[in-house]
Structures are given as C-alpha cells and as structure tokens.
C-alpha positions in Angstrom: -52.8 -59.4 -70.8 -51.7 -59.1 -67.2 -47.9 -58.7 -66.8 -46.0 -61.6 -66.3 -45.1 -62.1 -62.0 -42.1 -61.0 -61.0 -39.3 -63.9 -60.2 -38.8 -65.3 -57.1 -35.8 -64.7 -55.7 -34.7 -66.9 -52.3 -31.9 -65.8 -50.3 -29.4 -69.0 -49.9 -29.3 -69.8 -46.1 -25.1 -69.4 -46.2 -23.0 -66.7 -47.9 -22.0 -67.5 -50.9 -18.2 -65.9 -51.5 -17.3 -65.9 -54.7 -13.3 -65.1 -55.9 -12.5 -62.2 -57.9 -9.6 -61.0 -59.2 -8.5 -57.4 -59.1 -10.2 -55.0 -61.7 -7.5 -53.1 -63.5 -8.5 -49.5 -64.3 -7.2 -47.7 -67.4 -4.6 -45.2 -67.1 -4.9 -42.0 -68.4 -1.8 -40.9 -70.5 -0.2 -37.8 -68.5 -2.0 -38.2 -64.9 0.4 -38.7 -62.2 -1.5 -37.2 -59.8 -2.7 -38.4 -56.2 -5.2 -37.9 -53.4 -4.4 -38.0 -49.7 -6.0 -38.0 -46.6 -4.2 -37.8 -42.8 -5.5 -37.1 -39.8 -3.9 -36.4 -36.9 -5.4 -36.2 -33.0 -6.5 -37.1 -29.4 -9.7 -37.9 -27.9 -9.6 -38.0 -23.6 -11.7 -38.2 -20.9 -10.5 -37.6 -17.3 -11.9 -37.9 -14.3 -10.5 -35.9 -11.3 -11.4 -38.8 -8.5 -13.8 -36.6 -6.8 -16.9 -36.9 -9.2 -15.5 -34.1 -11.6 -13.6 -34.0 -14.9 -9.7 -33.4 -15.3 -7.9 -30.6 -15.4 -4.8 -29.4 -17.3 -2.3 -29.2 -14.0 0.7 -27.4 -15.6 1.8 -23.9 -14.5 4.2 -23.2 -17.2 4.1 -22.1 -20.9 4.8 -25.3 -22.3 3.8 -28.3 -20.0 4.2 -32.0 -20.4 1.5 -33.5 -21.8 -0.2 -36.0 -20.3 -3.1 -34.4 -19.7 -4.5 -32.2 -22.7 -7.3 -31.9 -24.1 -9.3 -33.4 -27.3 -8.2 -31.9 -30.3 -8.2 -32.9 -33.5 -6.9 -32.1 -37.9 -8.6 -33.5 -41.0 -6.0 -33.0 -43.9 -6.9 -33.8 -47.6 -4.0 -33.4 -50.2 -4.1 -32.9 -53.9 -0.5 -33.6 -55.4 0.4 -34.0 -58.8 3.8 -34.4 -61.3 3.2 -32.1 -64.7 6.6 -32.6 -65.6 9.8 -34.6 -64.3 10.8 -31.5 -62.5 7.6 -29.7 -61.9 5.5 -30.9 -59.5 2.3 -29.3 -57.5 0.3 -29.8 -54.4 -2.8 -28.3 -52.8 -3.4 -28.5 -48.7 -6.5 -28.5 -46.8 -6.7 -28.8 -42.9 -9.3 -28.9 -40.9 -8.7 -28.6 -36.5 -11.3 -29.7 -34.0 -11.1 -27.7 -31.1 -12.7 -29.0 -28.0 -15.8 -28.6 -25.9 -17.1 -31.7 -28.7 -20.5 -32.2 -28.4 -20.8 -35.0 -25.7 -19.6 -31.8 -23.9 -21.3 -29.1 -24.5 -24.4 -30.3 -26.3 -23.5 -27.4 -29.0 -23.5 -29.0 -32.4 -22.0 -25.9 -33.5 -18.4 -27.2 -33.1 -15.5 -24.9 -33.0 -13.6 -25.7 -36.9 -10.9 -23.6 -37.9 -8.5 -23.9 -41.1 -5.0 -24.4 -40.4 -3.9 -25.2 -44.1 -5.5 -24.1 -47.1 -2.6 -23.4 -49.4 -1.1 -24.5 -52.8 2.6 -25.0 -53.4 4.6 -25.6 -56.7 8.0 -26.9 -57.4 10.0 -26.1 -60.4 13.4 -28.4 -60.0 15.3 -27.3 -56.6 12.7 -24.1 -56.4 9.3 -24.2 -54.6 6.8 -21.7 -54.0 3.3 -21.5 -52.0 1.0 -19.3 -51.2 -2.3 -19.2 -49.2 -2.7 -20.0 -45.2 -0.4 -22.1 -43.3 0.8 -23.7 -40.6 4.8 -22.8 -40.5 6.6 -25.3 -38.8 9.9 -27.2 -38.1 10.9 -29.4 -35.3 8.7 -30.3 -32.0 9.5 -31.6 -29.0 7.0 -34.5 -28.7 6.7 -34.7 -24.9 5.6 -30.8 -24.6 4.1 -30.5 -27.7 5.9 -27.2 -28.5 7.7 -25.6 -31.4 10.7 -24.4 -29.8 12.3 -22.4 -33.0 9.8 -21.8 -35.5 5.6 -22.0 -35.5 3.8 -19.2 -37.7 0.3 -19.1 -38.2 -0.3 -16.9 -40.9 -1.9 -15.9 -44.5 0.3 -15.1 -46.9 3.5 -16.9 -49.0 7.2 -18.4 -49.2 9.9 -19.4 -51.8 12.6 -21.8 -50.9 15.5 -23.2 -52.9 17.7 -26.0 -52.3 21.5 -26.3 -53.1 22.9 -29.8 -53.2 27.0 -30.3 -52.6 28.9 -33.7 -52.9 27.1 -34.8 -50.3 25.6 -32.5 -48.2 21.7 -30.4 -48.7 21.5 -26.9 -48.1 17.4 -25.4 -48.1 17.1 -21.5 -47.7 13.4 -20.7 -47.3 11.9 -17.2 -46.9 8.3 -16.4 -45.7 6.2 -13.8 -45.0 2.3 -14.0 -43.8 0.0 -12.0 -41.7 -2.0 -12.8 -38.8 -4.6 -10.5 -36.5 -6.3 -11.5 -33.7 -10.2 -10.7 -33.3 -8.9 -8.3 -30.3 -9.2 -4.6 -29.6 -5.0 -4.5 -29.4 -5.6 -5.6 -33.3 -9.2 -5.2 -34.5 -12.0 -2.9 -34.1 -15.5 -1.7 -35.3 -18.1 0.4 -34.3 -21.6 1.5 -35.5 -21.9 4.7 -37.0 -25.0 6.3 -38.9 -25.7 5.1 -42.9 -24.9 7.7 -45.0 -27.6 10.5 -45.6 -27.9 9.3 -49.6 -28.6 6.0 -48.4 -30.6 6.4 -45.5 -33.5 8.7 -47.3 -33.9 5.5 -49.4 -33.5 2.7 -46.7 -34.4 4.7 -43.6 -32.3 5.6 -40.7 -30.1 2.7 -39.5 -26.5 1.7 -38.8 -23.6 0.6 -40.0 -20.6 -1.1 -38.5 -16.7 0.8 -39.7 -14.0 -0.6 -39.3 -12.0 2.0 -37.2 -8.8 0.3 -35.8 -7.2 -2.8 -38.1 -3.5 -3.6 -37.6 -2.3 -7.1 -38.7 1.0 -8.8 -37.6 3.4 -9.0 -40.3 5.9 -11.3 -40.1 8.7 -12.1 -42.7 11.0 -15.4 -41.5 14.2 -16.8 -43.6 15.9 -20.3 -42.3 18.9 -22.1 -43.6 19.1 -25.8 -42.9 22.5 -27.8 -44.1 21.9 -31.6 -43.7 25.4 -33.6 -43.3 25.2 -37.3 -45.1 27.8 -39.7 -45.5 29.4 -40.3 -48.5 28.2 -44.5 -47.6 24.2 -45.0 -48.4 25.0 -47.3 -46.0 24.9 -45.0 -43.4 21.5 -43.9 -42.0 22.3 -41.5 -39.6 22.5 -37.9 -40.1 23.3 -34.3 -38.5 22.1 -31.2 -39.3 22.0 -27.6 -38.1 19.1 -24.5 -38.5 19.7 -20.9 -38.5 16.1 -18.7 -38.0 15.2 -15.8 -37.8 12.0 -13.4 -37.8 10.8 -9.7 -38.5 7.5 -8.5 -36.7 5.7 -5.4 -37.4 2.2 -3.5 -36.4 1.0 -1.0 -37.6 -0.1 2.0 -35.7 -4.0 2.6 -34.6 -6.5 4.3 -32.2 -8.4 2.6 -30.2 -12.1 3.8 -29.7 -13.7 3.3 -26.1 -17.4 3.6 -27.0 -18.7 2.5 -23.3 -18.4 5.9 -22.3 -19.5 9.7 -24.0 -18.1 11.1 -25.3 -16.1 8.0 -26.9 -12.4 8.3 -25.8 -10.0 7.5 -27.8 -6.3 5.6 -27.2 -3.7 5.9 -29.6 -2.5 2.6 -29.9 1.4 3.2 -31.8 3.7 1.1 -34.2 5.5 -1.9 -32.6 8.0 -4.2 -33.7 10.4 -7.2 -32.9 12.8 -9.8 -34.3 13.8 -13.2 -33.2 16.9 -15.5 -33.9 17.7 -18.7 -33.1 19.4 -22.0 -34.0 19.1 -25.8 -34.0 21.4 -28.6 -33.7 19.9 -32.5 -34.2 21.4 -36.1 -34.4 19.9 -38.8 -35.1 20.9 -42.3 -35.9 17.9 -43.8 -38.5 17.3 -46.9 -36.1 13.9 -46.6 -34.7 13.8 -43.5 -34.5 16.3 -42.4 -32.4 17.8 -38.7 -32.2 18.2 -35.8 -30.1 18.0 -31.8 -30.7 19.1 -29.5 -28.8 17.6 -25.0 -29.9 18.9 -21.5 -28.6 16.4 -18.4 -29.0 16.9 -15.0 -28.3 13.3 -12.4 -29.0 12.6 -8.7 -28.4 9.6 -6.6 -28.7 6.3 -7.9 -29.9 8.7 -11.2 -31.2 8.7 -12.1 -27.8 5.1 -13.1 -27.5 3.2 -16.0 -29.0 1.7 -14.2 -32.3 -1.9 -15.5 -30.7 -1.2 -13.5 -27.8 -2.0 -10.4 -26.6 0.7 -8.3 -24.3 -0.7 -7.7 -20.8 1.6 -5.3 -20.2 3.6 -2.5 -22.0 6.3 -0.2 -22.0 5.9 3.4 -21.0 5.3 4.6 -24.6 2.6 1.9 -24.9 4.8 -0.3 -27.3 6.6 -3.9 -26.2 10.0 -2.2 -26.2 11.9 -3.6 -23.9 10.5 -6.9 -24.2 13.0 -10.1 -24.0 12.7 -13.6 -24.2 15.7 -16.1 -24.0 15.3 -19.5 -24.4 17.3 -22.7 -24.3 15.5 -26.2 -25.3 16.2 -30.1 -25.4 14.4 -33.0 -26.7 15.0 -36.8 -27.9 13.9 -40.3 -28.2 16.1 -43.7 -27.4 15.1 -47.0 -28.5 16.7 -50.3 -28.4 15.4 -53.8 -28.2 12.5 -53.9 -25.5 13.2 -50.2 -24.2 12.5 -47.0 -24.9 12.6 -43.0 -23.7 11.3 -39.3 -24.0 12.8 -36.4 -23.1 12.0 -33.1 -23.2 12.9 -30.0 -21.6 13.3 -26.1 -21.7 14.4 -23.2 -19.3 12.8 -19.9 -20.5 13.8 -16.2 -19.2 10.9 -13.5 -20.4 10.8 -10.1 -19.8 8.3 -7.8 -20.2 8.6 -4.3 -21.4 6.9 -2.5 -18.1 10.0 -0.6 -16.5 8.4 -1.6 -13.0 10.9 -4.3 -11.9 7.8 -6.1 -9.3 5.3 -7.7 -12.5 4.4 -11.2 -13.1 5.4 -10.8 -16.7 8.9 -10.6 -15.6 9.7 -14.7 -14.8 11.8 -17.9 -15.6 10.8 -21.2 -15.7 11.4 -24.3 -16.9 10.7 -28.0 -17.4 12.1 -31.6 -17.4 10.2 -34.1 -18.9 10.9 -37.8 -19.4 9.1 -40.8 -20.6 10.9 -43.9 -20.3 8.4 -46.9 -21.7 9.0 -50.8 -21.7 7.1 -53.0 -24.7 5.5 -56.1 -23.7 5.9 -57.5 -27.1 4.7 -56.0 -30.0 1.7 -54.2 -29.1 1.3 -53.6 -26.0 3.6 -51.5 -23.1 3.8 -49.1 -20.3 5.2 -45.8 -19.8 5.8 -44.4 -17.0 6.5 -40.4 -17.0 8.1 -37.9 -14.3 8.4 -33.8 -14.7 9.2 -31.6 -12.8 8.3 -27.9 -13.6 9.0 -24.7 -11.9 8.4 -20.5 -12.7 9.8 -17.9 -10.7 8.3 -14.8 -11.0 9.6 -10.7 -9.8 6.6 -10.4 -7.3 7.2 -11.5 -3.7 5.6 -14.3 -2.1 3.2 -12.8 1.2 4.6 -16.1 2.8 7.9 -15.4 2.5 8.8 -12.0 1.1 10.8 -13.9 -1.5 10.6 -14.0 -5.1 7.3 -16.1 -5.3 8.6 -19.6 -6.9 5.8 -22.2 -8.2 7.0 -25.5 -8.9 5.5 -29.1 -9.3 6.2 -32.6 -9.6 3.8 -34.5 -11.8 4.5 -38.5 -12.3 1.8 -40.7 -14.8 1.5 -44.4 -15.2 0.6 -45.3 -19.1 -0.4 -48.6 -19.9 -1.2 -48.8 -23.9 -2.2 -50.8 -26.9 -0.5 -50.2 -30.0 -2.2 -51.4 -33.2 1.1 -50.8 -35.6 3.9 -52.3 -33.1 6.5 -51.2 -30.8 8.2 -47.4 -31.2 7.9 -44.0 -28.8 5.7 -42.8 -32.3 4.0 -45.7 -33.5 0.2 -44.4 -33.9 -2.9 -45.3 -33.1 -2.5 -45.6 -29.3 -5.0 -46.8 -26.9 -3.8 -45.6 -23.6 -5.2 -45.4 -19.8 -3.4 -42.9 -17.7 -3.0 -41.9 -14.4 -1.0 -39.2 -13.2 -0.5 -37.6 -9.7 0.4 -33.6 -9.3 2.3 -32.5 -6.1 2.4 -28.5 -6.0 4.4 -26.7 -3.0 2.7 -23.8 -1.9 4.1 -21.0 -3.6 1.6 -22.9 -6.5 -1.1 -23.6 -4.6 -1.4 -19.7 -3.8 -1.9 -19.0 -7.8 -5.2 -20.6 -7.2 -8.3 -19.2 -5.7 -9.1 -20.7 -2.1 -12.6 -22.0 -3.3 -10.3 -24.1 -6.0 -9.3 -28.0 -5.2 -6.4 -27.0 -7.0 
C-alpha cells in the first residue's frame, strides 16, 4: 500500500508567542569555571575635505587621539576556581590592524596575538607564562603607557602582602621580544649539504645567521592606601618600576654585494626606572596620575623600534630618555573632562650634537564634554603639541621647533549613559590642525600637509 500523505501543516497568519519559563541546567559538582568574551576597538572613516581620506596630523611620539586609525582585539577567557584559594585562567587575544578590507581589498587581514598566556593563583601567589601584553596605567586621551608596556613571550610571579589596611603587590617579569629586522634577525641561503643534495639534487637552504632577541626582566611594587571606613571609596596609591634590557651580540651579513660583507653588530644594554602617583575618588570615575621616567641605552627606545642612530662603538650607549607625564578625568553632575599631557627629553647615543634624534617635546591635551541627558553629548577637545629638535631651522638658523594646535568638535551617542568611559560610543568628529612653519617644513612640498 502507498504511504500515508504527509500532514498538512498551515502557518497561522499571526505569531503565536507562547510563555516559557527559564530552563534550569544541572550543575555539575566541582565546576566553577567560566567563559568570557571582550572586545575592545575603533572603526573610523575620515575624509580630508578635499576628496581624500584623513590623515593622522600629530608630530609627536604620543599624539592626542582624535584621529587614529581602525584597530581592533578579540579576547576570549577561560577562568576557573579548583580550590578556595587556587584559581586559574587562560588568555586569548586577537588585534585587527588596519588597511580592513573595504580598504585594501586584501582579505588577507593583518591578525596578530597579543595574549595567549595561562596564569595560576595559589592564595596571595600568582604565576603566568606564555605571550603577553604587560601593562599598567594609560593615559586615555593619548593612548600611551607612560611607565610600563612590554610586549613579550616569556613569564612572571607576583605576590601580594596585605597590612591592616593597606595592599602591597611585587610582581617580577621577564619575556623576550625580536623584531623581524636585520638589527635583530637574519637569514640567508646557503647550499644543502653534499649528503643531502646527492639524494634531493642541488638546491638551497635558508640559515639562520644573525638572531638576537630583547630580553627584558621588569619588577614593580604597587602599595594601595584604603581607609580603615568601607565607607570610603576613594583611594591612593604609588608604583615603583623598573626594567633590565639586553641583546646579544651578532654579525650582520650584507649579501647584495660579493663578496658578502660582513658587520659586527655588538652586545647592548639598558635599564629604565620610574614611578607613579594616582588619586582617585570612586565617584564616576574620577582621578588623576601623575609618572616620572628616567631610560638609558637600548631602554630608551620603544622595544618595537629600531635605533636610527648609534653610538661610535655601534651600541645605544649614551642613549637617554627623561620623561614626565599627567593624566585625569573629572566628572560631576552634567560635566565632564580629559586631560592628558607629557613633556619628553630623548637623546640619542651619536656624539654628533646636530641629529634629529636629539629632541624634546611635549603635549597638552584636554577634553572637556557636556551630557545632554543620558545618552547623548558633546566634547569638544584642544592640544597643543610641540618638538624641538638639535638641527637648525634653514629659515632661521635656530633650533628647528615644530608645534601645532589641533581643536575637534565631538558630538556622540552613548548607548550605556553618561561617563568620559562609558562604551559603545557613536561619535562624529571634526577637528582642525594649525601647524607654524617650522612643521610644515617636515613635509615634502608636493604634500597638503
């Protein structure tokens, strides 16, 4: 016999919502554990006004930042309680580095893995290993880590002491780090070996000839001041930092000529110290901080940077950087303000007194914003920024000094209410850059700039 047909079914011409209560899922004896997931980013698009795309305008290291580019992390988190006093947590984070592909047309975007580490707690002990993003304190409006901001692979231990009512927390670290660089890396093809190449032919193989890695080892100290009162929310609290840095020597191999020359490339070192003072009052978010730094040698450069220039034994001896750095936030009732600012002295290590790695400069930043209820306001922000380099100015035949004033208009939405850090936040901005012409001469003449 034929099958039966199937039923009919007829879709109802409304919805039909039907209540259900929350399903309750078993839990299983011993499993404290959670799963995370953050994120953490900004999409922009700029227009320059003349048919063009925007440009980053700032002419010192660490610019305000109202106009940088996309960039975006994916972090998922694995953290789990074995024990009332043991305790685990596994990292992942993923950055988005711009061109994205609405600007490039590359689907090959640029990913790179910030975090991938695991870190274990046992009481007021913790310990972690793998590849990290080392950080403390920023100042929002510059997006800078004035003290400490290590980018390495490697592993830390930290401990905490606890008084009446103060926290003490001494953490130690040390990672490395290399740049895909000649000052760091090298390889070059040289012929397979003659056991091998009967067997697969004549061919090449790539050696690795020059490989020095950063080391860096860093201890802090951090003692938070409470109150006696819970009542209180505000707090204080000062950081003592320091940093070793070594490299390794190398030789260099310059194969675009023959014979091959060679460069002896020889050990370098450095060390950093520095300090941090912060208030705040735990109303809104309101606090300031206030960081001293002293570097020399290779600690004086950004660990993802390469010297330009050297002393004349080809090391960074020599090399100086002295730094002194402010930030904060103010909020009360419909009102709010950012600051942040720096003034930065960096010498390099060439005894030529006439480079443009010998310069100061510095920025003031601030931010002030008025909410229009609880979701929407506008900021408006002012800088000025200036660097003054050793080199004379052709104009003048004085030190050549670059400065700017940069002012922005930011009206924005904001989703979770009112605060200087309330996130998402919709914004449109406009911002104006007036350059004298000691910076308009650090661009080419075919530049708008």
């Amino acid at each position: 016999a034929p099958p039966p047909p199937p039923p009919q079914v007829t879709a109802p011409s409304t919805p039909i919502l039907v209540p259900t209560a929350p399903i309750a899922l078993p839990s299983i004896p011993g499993d404290t554990g959670r799963f995370e997931f953050g994120s953490y980013g900004r999409v922009q698009m700029a227009s320059d006004g003349r048919g063009g795309t925007g440009r980053n305008a700032n002419i010192v290291a660490h610019g305000n930042r109202i106009d940088e580019d996309s960039y975006a992390e994916l972090e998922m988190r694995r953290e789990d309680q074995f024990a009332p006093d043991v305790t685990s947590k596994v990292v992942a984070t993923l950055g988005l580095f711009p061109p994205f592909f609405h600007f490039s047309g590359d689907a090959t975007q640029a990913i790179a893995i910030r975090n991938l580490y695991a870190q274990g707690t046992y009481g007021d002990w913790n310990l972690w290993v793998g590849s990290r993003m080392y950080r403390g304190d920023d100042i929002y409006l510059l997006d800078w880590w004035p003290l400490d901001n290590q980018n390495t692979v490697g592993g830390g231990v930290g401990t905490k002491i606890r008084w009446t009512t103060d926290e003490t927390t001494i953490a130690a670290h040390v990672g490395m780090q290399r740049l895909d660089s000649s000052y760091q890396y090298e390889q070059i093809p040289a012929p397979t070996p003659s056991v091998l190449a009967a067997q697969a032919g004549p061919s090449a193989q790539n050696v690795t000839v020059l490989d020095r890695p950063r080391t860096i080892e860093t201890l802090k100290i951090t003692h938070l001041f409470k109150h006696p009162s819970p009542a209180q929310k505000d707090g204080f609290k000062v950081v003592v930092y320091g940093e070793a840095h070594e490299l390794s020597a190398g030789v260099y191999t310059d194969t675009s000529v023959s014979p091959p020359a060679q460069t002896g490339l020889p050990a370098d070192s450095g060390w950093l110290v520095g300090t941090e003072v912060a208030y705040w009052t735990g109303e809104r978010d309101t606090f300031v901080q206030l960081y001293l730094r002293h570097a020399e040698g290779i600690a004086a450069y950004d660990p993802l940077a390469v010297p330009l220039t050297f002393a004349n034994d080809r090391t960074t001896r020599g090399s100086t950087e002295n730094l002194v750095a402010l930030g904060g936030n103010y909020e009360t009732g419909p009102f709010g303000v950012l600051v942040g600012a720096y003034l930065r002295a960096f010498r390099d290590g060439d005894p030529s007194p006439r480079t443009s790695q010998k310069y100061d400069e510095g920025i003031l930043a601030v931010r002030p914003q008025l909410y229009l209820g609880e979701r929407f306001g506008v900021a408006l922000e002012g800088a000025y920024e200036s660097r003054r380099y050793a080199v004379l100015d052709p104009q003048t035949d004085a030190p050549l000094t670059a400065s700017e004033w940069r002012f922005g208009v930011i009206p924005y939405f904001s989703p979770s209410g009112r605060g200087s850090y309330k996130r998402p936040q919709l914004r449109a901005i406009y911002s104006l850059t007036a350059r004298n012409a000691a910076t308009r001469e650090l661009y080419p003449a075919q530049d708008v700039f």
